[in-house]
C-alpha positions, 0 to 999 in steps of 0.5 A: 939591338942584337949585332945580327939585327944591326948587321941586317940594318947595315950591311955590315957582316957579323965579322966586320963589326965585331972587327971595327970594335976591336981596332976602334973604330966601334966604342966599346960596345955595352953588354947584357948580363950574359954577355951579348953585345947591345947595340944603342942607337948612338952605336948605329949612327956611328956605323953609318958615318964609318961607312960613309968614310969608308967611301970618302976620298 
């Protein structure tokens, strides 16, 4: 999944996510052969519980 696709899914922006990878909170996340970020569904899963921190108190 392209990050605009799991950036429509989460209502994360674009920004924030490539953010959330770059401090941690994101593995890594695999690349295409030309460099675009692929997002598996473990990846998304993990969105959805940094969201849910997020919110926690």
């Amino acid at each position: 999944m392209k990050i605009s696709e799991v950036s429509e899914q989460s209502g994360l922006s674009v920004d924030t996510l490539r953010y959330y990878e770059k401090i941690g909170l994101l593995p890594p996340i695999q690349r295409t052969e030309s460099g675009i970020r692929a997002y598996g569904e473990h990846d998304v899963r993990r969105i959805d519980f940094v969201k849910c921190m997020r919110t926690a108190h």
